[in-house]
matplotlib code that plots the C-alpha trace (Angstrom):
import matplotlib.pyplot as plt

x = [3.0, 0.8, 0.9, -0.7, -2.3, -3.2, -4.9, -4.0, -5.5, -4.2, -4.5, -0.6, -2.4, -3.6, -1.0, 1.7, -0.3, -1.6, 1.7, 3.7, 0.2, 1.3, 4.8, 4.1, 1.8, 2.9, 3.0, 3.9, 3.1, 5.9, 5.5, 3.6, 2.2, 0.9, -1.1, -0.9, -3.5, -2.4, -1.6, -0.7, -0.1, 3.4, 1.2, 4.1, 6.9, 5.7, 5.1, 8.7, 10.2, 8.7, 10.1, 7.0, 7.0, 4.9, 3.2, 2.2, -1.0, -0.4, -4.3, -6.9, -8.6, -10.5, -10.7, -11.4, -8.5, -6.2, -7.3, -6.7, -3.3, -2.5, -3.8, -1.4, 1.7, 2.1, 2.7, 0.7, -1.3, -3.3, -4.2, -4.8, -6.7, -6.3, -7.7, -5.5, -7.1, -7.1, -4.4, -4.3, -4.4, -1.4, -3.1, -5.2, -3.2, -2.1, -6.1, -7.2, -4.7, -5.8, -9.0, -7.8, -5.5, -7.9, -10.4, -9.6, -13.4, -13.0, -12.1, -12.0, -12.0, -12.9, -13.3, -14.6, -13.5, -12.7, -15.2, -12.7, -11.4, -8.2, -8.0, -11.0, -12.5, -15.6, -19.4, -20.4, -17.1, -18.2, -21.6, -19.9, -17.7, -20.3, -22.9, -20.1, -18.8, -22.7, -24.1, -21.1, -21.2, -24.5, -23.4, -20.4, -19.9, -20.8, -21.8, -22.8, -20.6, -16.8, -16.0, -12.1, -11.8, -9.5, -10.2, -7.8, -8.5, -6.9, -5.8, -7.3, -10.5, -10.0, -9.3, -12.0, -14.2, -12.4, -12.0, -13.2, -15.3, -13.5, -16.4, -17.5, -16.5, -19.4, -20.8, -17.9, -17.7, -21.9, -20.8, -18.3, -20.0, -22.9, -19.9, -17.5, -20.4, -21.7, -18.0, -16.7, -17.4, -17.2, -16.5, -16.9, -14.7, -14.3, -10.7, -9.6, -10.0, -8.6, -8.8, -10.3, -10.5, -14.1, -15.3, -16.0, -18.7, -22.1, -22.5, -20.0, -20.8, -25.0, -23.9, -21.4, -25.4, -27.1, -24.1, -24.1, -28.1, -28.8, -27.2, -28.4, -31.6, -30.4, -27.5, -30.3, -32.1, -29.4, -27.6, -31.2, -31.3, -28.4, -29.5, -26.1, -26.5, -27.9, -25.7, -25.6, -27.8, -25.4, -29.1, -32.6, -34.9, -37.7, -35.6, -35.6, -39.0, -40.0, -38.3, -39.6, -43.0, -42.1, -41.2, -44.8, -46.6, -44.6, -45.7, -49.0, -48.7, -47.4, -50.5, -52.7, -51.5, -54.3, -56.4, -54.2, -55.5, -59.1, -57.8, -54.2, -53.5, -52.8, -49.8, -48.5, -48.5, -44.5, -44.3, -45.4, -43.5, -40.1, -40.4, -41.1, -38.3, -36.1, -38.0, -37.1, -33.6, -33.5, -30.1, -27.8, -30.4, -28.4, -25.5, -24.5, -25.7, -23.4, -20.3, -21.2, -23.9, -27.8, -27.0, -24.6, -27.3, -30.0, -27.8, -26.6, -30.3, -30.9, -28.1, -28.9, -32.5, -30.8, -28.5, -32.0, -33.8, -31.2, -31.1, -35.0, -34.8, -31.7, -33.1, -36.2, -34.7, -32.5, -35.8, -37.4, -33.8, -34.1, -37.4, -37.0, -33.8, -31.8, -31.4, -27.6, -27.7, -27.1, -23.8, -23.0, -19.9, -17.3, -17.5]
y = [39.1, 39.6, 43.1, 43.2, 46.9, 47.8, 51.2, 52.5, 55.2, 55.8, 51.8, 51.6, 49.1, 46.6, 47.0, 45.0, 41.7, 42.3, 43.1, 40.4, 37.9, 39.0, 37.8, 34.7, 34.0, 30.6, 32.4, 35.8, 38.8, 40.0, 43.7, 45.0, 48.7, 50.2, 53.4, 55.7, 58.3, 61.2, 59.4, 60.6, 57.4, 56.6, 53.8, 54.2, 53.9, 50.6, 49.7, 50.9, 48.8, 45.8, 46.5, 47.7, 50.2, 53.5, 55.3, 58.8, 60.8, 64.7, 64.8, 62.1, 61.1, 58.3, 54.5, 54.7, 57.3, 54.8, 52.0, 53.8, 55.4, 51.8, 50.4, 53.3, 52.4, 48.9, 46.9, 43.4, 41.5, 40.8, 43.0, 41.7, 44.4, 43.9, 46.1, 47.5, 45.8, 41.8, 39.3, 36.7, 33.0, 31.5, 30.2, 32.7, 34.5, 31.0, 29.9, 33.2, 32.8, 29.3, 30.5, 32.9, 30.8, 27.9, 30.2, 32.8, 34.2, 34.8, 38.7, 39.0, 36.7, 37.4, 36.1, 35.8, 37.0, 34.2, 33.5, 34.9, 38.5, 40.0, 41.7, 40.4, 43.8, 42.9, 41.3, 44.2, 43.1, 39.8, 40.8, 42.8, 39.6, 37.1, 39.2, 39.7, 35.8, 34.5, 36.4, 36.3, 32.4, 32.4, 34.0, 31.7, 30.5, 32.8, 36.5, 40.3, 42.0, 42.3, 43.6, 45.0, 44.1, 40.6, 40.4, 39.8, 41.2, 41.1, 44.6, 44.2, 44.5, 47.1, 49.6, 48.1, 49.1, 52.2, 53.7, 53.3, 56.5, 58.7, 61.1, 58.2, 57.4, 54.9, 51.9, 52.7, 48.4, 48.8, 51.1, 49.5, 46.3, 47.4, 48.3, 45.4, 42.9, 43.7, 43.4, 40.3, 37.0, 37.5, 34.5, 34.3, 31.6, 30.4, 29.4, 32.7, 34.0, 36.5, 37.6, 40.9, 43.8, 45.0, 47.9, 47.3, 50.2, 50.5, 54.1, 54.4, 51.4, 52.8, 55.9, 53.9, 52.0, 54.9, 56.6, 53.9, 53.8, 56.8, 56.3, 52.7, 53.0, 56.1, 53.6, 50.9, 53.0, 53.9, 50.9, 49.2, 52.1, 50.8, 47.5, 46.3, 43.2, 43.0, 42.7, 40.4, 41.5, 41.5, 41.5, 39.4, 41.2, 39.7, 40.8, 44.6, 44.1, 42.4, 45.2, 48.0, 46.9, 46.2, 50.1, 50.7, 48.4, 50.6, 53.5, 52.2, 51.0, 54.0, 55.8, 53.7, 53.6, 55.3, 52.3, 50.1, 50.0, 48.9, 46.4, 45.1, 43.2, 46.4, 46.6, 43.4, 44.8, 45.5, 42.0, 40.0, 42.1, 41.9, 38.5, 38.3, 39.8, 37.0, 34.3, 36.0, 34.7, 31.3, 30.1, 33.4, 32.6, 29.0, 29.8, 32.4, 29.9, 26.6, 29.6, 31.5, 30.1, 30.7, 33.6, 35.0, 34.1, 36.2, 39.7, 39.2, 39.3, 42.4, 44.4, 43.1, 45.1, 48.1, 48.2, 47.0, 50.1, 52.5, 50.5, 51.5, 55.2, 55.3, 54.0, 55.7, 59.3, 58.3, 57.6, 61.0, 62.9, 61.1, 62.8, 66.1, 66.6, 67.2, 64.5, 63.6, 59.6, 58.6, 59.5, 60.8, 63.3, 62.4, 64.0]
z = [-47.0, -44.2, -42.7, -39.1, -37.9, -34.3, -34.1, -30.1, -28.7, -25.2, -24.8, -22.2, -19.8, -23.0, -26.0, -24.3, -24.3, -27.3, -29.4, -27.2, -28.7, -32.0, -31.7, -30.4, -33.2, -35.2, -38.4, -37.4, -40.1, -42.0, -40.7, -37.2, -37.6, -34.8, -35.7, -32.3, -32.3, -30.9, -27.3, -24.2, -22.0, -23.6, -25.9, -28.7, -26.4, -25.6, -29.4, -30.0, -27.2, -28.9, -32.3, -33.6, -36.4, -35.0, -37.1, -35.6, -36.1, -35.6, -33.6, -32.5, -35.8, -34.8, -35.1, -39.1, -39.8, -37.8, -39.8, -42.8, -42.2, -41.7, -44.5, -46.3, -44.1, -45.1, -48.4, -47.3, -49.5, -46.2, -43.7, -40.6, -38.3, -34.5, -31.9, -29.4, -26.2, -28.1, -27.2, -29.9, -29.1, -30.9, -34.0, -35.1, -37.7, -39.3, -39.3, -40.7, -43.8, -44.2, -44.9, -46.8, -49.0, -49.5, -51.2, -53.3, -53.2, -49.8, -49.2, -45.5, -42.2, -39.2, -35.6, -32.1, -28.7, -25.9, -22.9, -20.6, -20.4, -20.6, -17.7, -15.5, -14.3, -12.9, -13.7, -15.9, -18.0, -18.1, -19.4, -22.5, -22.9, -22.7, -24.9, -27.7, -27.8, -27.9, -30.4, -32.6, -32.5, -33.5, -36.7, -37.9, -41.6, -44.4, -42.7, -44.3, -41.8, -40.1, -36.7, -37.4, -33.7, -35.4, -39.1, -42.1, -45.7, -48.6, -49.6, -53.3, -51.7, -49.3, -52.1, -54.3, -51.1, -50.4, -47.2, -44.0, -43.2, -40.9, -40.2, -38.7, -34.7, -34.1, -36.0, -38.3, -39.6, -39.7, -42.4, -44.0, -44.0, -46.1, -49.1, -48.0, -48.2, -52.1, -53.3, -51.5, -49.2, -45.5, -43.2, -39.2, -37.5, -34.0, -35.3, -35.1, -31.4, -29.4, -25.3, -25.0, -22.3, -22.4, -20.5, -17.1, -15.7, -16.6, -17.4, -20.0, -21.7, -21.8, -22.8, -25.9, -26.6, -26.8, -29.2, -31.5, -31.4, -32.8, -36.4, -37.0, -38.3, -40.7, -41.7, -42.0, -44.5, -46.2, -47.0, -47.9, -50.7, -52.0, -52.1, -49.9, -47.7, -44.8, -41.7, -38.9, -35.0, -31.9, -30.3, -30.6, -32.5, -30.6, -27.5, -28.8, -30.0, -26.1, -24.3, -26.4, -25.1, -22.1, -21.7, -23.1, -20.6, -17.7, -19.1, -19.3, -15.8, -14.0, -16.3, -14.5, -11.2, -9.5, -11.1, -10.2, -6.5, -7.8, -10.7, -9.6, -12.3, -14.4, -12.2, -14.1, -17.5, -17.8, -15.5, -18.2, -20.8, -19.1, -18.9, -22.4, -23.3, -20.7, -22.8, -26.8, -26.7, -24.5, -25.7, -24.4, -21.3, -21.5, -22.5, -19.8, -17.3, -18.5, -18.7, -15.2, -13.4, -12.6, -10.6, -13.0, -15.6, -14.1, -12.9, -17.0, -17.8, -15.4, -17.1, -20.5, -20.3, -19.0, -21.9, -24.1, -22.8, -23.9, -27.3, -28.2, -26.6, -28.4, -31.8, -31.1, -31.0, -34.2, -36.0, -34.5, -35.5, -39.2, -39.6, -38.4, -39.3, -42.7, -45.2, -44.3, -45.5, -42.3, -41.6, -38.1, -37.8, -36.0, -32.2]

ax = plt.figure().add_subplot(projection="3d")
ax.plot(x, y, z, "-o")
ax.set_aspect("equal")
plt.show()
């Protein structure tokens, strides 16, 4: 049996498509759990109404104490984790089991967001969607990572794994990977895709970068110590690499700025490096132009090195908090 869980945290203007997704699926789970997280927006009401069963948490836990309440709450042999802002497309339930089904060494599927929104909310939403959908299709086949966003696994391996980390509120599947991926194979389709709602202002969604910044280079240490796999970049390394020079050459420019009036060309020092960093990763470049347009294409690549920036200060100050502060194997407690 298939057992399907939506953790929902105040998520009334999504969960509606997304269960009503569920139930149109052509092979629909055998039981639909939605774990409601201490709500306030009448998020179980609407799981209720569809015949859902509700299981309640007492306070707000968390995505990984969600999961995991789930994971208790049902009998499945298969898990199928869906986020509560992802509206299936018909199939993807069936294609994940296929998967699952034809090879028994697989231990967890999972999949890749559509090109279009949910809920079309503006540019910045399409640069979230965009970003997501490229890099993850760059990574099909044979991976070292899931995103629980859509992903089936088979419950022998989730306890073999054990449980998600619930002191953990950000880069909780970075985590959970690094276990998942020493224990079992982990495959990324484009057969099993779902519509997602993506956040739709900038500030927030910097502020989410520079949150999940901070713990990954502790979790990179970590999870290298215990010789786990490696996962999967959502960004180009030469990108990070481009734009963490690029914020050096400013510096350096705005250092020289007085000099700049005799020997101009020190003013083009973060010129050249920004555009570096536009040239590291020429096929999102491409692809955001075939999917949106050249002018699309370039406000995408604006906003991308906004979002880069905060990705080195934020990986930057992780590093600096690694080495001054206490030896806590890089695990971040839950805010």
């Amino acid at each position: 049996m298939i057992s399907l869980v939506v953790p929902c945290y105040n998520a009334a203007r999504t969960l509606r498509l997304c269960l009503e997704s569920v139930l149109a699926q052509t092979r629909v789970p055998g039981e639909i759990v939605v774990v409601d997280d201490a709500s306030t927006d009448g998020s179980a009401r609407i799981a209720e109404e569809l015949g859902c069963r509700v299981v309640r948490l007492p306070e707000n836990r968390g995505v990984s104490a969600a999961r995991n309440a789930g994971i208790d709450a049902t009998t499945g042999e298969v898990i199928f984790f869906l986020d509560a802002d992802v509206a299936l497309r018909p199939d993807a339930v069936a294609n994940a089991m296929e998967i699952l089904e034809h090879d028994p060494e697989v231990g967890c599927v999972h999949g890749v967001y559509d090109t279009v929104p949910l809920i079309d909310d503006g540019p910045v939403e399409w640069y979230r969607i965009l970003h997501a959908v490229h890099w993850r299709r760059r990574h099909l086949g044979e991976v070292n990572s899931v995103v629980f966003a859509l992903a089936a696994v088979r419950r022998d391996v989730l306890l073999a794994v054990g449980r998600l980390d619930e002191r953990l509120r950000d880069c909780e599947d970075v985590e959970y990977s690094s276990r998942l991926a020493v224990r079992s194979r982990i495959v990324l389709t484009d057969t099993v895709v779902g519509r997602h709602d993506d956040g739709s202002r900038l500030l927030p969604i910097l502020t989410e970068q520079w949150r999940r910044a901070l713990p990954l280079i502790p979790l990179a240490l970590t999870t290298t110590r215990r010789g786990a796999a490696k996962p999967e970049h959502a960004n180009s390394p030469a990108g990070i690499l481009s734009c963490g020079l690029a914020l050096a050459g400013l510096a350096l420019a705005l250092l020289s700025l007085p000099f700049g009036l005799f020997h101009p060309l020190l003013l083009a020092v973060p010129g050249v490096f920004v555009a570096g960093f536009v040239l590291a990763d020429p096929e999102l470049v491409g692809f955001v132009r075939r999917q949106r347009g050249p002018l699309f294409a370039a406000y995408f690549m604006a906003v991308h090195l906004v979002v880069h920036v905060v990705l080195v200060a934020g990986l930057a100050a992780g590093s600096l908090r690694l080495l001054t502060g206490p030896r806590d194997g890089g695990r971040a407690e839950a805010a």
